[in-house]
PDB file with one MODEL, atoms N, CA, C and O in Angstrom:
MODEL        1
ATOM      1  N   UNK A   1      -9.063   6.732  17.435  1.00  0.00           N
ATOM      2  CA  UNK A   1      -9.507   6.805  16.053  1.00  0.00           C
ATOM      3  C   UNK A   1      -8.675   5.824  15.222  1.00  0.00           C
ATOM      4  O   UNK A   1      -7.452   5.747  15.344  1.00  0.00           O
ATOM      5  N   UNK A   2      -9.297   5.174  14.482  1.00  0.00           N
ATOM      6  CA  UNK A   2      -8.555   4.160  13.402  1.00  0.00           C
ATOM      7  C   UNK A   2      -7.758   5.328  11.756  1.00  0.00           C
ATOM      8  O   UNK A   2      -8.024   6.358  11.137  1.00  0.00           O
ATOM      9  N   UNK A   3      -6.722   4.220  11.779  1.00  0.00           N
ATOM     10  CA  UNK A   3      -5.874   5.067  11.160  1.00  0.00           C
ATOM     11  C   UNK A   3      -6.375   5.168   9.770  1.00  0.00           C
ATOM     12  O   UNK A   3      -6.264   6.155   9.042  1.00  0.00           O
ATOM     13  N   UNK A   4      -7.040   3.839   9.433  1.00  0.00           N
ATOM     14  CA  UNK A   4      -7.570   4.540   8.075  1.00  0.00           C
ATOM     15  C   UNK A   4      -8.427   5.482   8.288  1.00  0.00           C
ATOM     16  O   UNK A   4      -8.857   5.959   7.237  1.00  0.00           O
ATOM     17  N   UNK A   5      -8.956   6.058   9.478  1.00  0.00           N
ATOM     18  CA  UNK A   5     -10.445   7.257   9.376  1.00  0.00           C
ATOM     19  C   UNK A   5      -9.023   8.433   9.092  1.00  0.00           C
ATOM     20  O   UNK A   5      -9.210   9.376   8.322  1.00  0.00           O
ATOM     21  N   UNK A   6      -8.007   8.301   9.604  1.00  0.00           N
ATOM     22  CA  UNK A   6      -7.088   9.241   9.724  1.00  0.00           C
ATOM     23  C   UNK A   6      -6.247   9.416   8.114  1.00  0.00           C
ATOM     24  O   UNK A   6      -5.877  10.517   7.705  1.00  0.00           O
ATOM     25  N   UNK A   7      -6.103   8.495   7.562  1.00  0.00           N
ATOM     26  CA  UNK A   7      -5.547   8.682   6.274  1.00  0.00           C
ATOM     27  C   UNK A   7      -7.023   9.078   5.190  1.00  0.00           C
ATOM     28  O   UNK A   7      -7.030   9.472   4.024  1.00  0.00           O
ATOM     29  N   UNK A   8      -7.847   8.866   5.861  1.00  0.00           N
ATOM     30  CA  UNK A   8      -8.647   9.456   5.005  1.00  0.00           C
ATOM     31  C   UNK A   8      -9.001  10.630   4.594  1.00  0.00           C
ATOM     32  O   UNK A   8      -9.169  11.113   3.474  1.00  0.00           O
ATOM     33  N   UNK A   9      -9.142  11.249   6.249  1.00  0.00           N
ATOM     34  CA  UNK A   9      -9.429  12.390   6.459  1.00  0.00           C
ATOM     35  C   UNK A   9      -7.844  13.028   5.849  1.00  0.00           C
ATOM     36  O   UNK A   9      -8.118  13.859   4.983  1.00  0.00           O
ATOM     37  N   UNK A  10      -6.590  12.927   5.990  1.00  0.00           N
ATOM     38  CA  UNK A  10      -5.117  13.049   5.485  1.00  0.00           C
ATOM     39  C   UNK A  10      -5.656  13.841   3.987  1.00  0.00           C
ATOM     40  O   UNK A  10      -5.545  15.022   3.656  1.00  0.00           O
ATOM     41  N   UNK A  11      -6.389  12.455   3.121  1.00  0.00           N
ATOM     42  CA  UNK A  11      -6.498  12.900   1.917  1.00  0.00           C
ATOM     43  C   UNK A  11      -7.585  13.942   1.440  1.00  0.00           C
ATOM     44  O   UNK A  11      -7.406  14.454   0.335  1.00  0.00           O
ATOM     45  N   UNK A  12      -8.286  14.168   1.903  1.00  0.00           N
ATOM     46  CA  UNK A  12      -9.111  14.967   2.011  1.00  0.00           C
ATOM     47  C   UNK A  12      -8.224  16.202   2.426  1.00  0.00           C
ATOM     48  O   UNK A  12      -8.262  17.110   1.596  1.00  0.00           O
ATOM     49  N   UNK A  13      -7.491  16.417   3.453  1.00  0.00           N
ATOM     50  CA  UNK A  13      -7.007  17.877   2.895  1.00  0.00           C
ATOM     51  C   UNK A  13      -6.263  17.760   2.200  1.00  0.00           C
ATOM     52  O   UNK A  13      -6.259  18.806   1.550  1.00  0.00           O
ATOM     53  N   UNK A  14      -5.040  16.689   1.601  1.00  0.00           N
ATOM     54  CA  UNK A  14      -4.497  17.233   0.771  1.00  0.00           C
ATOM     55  C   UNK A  14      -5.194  17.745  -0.978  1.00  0.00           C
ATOM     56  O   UNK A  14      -4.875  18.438  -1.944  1.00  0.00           O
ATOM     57  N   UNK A  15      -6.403  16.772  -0.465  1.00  0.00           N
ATOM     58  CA  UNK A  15      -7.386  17.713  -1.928  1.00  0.00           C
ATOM     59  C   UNK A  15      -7.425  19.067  -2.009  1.00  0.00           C
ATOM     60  O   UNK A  15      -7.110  19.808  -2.940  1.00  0.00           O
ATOM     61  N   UNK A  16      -8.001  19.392  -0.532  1.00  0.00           N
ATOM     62  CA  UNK A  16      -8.417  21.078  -0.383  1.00  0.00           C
ATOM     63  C   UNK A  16      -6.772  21.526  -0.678  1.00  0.00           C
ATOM     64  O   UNK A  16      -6.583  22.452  -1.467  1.00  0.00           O
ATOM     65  N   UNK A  17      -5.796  20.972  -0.144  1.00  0.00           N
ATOM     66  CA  UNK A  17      -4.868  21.884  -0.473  1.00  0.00           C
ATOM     67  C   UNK A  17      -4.280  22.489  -2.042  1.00  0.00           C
ATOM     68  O   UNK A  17      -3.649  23.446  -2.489  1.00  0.00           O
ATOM     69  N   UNK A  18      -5.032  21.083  -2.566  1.00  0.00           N
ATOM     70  CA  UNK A  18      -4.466  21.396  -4.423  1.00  0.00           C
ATOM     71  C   UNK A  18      -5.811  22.258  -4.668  1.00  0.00           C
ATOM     72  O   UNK A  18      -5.824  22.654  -5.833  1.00  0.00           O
ATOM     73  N   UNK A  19      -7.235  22.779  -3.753  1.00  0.00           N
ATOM     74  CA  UNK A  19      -7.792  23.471  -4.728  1.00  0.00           C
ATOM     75  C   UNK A  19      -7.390  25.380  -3.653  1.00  0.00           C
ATOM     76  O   UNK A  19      -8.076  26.270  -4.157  1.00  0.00           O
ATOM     77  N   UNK A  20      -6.915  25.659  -3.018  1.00  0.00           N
ATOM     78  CA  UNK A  20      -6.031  26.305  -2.658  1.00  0.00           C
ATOM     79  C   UNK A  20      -4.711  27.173  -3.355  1.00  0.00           C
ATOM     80  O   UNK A  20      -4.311  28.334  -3.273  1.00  0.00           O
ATOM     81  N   UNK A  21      -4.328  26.093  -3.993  1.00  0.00           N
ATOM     82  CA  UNK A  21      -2.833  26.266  -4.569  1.00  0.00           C
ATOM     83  C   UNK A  21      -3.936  27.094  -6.099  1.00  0.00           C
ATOM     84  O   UNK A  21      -3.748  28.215  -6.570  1.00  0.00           O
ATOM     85  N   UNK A  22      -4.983  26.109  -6.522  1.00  0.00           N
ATOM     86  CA  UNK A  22      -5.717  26.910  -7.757  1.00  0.00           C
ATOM     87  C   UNK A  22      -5.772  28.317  -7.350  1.00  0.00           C
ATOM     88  O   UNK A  22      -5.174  29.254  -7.878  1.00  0.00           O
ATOM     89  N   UNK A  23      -6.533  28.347  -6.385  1.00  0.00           N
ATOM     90  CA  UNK A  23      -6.935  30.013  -6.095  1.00  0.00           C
ATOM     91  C   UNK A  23      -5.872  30.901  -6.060  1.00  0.00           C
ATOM     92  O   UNK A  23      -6.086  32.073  -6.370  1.00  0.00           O
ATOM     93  N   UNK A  24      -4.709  30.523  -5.720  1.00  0.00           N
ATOM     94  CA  UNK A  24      -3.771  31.358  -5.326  1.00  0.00           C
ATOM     95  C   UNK A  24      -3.316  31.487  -6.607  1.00  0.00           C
ATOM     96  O   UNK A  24      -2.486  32.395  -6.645  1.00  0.00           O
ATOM     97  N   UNK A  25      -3.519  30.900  -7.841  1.00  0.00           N
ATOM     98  CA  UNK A  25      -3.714  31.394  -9.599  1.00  0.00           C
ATOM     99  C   UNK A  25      -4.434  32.482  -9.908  1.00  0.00           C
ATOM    100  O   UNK A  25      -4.009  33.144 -10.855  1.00  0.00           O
ATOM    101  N   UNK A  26      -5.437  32.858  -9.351  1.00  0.00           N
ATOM    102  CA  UNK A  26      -6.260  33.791  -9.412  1.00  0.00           C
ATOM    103  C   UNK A  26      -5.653  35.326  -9.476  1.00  0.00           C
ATOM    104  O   UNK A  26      -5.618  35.892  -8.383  1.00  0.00           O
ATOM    105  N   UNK A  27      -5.282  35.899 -10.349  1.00  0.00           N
ATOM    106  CA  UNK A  27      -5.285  37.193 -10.432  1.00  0.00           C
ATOM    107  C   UNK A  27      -5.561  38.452  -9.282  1.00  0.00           C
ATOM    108  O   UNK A  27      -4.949  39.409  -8.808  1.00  0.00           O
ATOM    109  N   UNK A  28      -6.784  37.846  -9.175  1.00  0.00           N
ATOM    110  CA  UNK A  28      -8.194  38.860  -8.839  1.00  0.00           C
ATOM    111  C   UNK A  28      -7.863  38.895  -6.912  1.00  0.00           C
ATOM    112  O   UNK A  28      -8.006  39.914  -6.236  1.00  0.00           O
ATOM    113  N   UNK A  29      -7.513  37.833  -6.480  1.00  0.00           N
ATOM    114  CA  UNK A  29      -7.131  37.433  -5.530  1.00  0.00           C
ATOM    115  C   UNK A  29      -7.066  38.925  -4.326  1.00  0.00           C
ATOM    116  O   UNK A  29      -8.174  39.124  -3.829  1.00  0.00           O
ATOM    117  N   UNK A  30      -6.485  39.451  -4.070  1.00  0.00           N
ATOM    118  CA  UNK A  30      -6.400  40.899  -3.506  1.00  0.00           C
ATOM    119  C   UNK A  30      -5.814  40.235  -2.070  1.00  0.00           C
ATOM    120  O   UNK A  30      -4.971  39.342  -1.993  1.00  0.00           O
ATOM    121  N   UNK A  31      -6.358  40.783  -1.175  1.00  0.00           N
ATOM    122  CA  UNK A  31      -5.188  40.614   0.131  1.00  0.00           C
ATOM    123  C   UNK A  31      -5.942  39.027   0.885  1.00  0.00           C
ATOM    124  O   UNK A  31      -5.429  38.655   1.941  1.00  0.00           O
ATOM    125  N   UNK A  32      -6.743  38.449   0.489  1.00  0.00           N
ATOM    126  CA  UNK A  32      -7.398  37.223   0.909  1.00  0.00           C
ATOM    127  C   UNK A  32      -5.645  36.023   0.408  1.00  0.00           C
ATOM    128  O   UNK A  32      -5.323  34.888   0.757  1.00  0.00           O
ATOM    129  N   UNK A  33      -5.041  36.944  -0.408  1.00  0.00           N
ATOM    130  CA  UNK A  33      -4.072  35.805  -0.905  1.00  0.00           C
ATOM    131  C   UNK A  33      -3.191  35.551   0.444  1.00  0.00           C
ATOM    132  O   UNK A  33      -2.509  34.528   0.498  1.00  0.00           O
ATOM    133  N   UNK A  34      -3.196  36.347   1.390  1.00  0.00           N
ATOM    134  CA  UNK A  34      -2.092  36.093   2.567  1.00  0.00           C
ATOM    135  C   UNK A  34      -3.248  34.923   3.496  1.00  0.00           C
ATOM    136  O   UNK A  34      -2.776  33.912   4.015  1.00  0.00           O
ATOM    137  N   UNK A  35      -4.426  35.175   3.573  1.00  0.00           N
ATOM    138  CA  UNK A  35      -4.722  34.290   3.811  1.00  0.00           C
ATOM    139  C   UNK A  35      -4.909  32.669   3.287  1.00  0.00           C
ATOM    140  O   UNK A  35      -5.262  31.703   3.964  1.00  0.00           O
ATOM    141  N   UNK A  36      -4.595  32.715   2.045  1.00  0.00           N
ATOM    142  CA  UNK A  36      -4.717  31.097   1.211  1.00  0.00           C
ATOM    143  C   UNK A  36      -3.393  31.040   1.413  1.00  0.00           C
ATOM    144  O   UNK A  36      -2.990  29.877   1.395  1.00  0.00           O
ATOM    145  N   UNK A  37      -2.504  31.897   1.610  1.00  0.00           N
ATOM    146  CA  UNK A  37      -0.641  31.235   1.859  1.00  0.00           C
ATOM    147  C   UNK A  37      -0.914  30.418   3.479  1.00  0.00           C
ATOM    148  O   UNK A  37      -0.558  29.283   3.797  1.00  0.00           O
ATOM    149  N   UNK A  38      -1.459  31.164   4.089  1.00  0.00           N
ATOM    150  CA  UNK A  38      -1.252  30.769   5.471  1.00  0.00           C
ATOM    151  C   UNK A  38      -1.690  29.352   6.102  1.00  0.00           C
ATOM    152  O   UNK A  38      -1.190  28.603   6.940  1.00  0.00           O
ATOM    153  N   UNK A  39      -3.302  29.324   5.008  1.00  0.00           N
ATOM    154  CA  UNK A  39      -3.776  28.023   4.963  1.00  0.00           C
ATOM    155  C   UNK A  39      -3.078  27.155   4.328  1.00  0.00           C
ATOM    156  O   UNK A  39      -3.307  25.945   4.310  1.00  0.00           O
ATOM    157  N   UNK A  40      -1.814  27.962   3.536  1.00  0.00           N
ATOM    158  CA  UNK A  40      -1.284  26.580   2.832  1.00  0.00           C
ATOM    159  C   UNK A  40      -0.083  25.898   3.547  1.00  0.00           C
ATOM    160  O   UNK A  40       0.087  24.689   3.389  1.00  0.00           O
ATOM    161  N   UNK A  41       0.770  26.642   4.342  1.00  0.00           N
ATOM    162  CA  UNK A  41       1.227  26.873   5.428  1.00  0.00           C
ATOM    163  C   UNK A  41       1.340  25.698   6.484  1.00  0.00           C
ATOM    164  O   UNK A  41       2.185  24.831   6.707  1.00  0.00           O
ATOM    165  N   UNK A  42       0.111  26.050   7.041  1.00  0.00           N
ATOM    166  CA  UNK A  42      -0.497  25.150   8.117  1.00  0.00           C
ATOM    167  C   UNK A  42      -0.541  23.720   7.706  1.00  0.00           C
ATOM    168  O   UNK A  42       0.146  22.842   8.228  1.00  0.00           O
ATOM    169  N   UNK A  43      -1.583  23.500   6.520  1.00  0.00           N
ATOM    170  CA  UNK A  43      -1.806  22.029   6.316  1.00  0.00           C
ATOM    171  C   UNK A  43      -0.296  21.106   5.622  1.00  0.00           C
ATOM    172  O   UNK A  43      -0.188  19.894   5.809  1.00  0.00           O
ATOM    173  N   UNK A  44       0.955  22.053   4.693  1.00  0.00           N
ATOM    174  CA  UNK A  44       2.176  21.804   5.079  1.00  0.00           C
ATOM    175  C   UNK A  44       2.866  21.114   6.257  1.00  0.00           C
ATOM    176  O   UNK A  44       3.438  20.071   6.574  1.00  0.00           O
ATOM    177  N   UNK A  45       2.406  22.529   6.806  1.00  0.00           N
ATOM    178  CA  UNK A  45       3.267  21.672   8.424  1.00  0.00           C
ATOM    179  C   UNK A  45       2.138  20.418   9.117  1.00  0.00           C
ATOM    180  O   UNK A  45       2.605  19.697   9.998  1.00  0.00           O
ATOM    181  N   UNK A  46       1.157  20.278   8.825  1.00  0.00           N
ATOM    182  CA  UNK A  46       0.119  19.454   9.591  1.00  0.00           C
ATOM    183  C   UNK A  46       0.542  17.908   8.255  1.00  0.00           C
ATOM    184  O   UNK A  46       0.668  16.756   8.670  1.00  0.00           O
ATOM    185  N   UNK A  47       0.619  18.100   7.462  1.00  0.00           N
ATOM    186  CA  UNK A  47       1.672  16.846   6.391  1.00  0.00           C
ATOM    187  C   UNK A  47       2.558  16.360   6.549  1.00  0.00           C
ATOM    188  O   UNK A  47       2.826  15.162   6.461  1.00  0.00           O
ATOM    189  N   UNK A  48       3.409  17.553   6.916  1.00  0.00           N
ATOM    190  CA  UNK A  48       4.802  16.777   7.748  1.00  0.00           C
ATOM    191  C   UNK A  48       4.902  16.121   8.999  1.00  0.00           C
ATOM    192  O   UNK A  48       5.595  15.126   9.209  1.00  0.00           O
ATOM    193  N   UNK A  49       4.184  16.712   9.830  1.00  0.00           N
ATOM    194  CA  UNK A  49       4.025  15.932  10.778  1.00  0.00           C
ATOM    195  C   UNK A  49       3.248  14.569  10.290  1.00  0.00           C
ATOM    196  O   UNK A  49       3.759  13.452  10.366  1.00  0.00           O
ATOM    197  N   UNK A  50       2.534  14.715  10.011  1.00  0.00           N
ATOM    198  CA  UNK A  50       2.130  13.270   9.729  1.00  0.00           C
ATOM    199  C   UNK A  50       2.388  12.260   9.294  1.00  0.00           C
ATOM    200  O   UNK A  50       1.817  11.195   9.526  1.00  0.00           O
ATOM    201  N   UNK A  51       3.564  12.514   8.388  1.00  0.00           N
ATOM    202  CA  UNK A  51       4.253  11.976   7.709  1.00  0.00           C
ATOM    203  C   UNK A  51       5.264  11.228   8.377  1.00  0.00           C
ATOM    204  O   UNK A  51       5.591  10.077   8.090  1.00  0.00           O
ATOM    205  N   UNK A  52       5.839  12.077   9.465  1.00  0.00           N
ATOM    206  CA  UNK A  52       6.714  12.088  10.496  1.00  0.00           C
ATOM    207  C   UNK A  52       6.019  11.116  11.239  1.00  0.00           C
ATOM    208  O   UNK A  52       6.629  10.052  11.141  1.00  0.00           O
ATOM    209  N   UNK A  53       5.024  11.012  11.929  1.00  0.00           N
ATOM    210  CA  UNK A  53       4.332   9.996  13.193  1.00  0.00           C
ATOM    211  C   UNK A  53       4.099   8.959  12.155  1.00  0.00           C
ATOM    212  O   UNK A  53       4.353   7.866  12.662  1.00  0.00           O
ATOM    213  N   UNK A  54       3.658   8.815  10.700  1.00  0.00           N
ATOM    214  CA  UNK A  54       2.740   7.622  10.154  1.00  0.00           C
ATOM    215  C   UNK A  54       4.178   7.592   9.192  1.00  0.00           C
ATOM    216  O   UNK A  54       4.265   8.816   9.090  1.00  0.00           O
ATOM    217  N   UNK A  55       4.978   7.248   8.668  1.00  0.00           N
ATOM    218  CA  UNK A  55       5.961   7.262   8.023  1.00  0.00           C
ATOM    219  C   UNK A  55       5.021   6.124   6.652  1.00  0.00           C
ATOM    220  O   UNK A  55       4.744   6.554   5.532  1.00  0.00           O
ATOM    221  N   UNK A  56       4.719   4.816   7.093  1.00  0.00           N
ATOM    222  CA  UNK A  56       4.229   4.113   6.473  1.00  0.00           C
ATOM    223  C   UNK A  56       3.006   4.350   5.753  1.00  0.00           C
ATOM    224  O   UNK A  56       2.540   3.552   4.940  1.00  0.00           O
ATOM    225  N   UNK A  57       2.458   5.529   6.080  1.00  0.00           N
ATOM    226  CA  UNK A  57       1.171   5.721   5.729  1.00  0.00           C
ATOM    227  C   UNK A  57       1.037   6.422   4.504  1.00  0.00           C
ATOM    228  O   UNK A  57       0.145   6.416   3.656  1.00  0.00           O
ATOM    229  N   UNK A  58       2.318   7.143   4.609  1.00  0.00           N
ATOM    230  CA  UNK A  58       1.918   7.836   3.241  1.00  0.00           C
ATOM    231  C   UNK A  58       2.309   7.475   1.743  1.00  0.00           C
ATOM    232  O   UNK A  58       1.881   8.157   0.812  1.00  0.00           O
TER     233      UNK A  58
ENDMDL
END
């Protein structure tokens, strides 16, 4: 895979991750919130790594 398909796709979650971080504003939220931590979690550690292998990329 070419690395720009890969920094693309990169930015694309870090979108979903800022609309994530919104929800987890949400009040109303109830126990789905352990699940938006977990997703937030993951794509964290899936950033760092990437960051880590593409140093230049980001």
């Amino acid at each position: 895979m070419e690395i720009q398909i890969i920094c693309d796709r990169i930015a694309t979650i870090k979108g979903k991750r800022e609309a994530l971080i919104r929800l987890l504003e949400q009040p109303d939220l109830g126990t789905l919130r352990i699940d938006v931590n977990q997703a937030l979690e993951e794509i964290d550690d899936l950033l760092e790594d990437f960051d880590r292998t593409f140093p230049a990329q980001s």
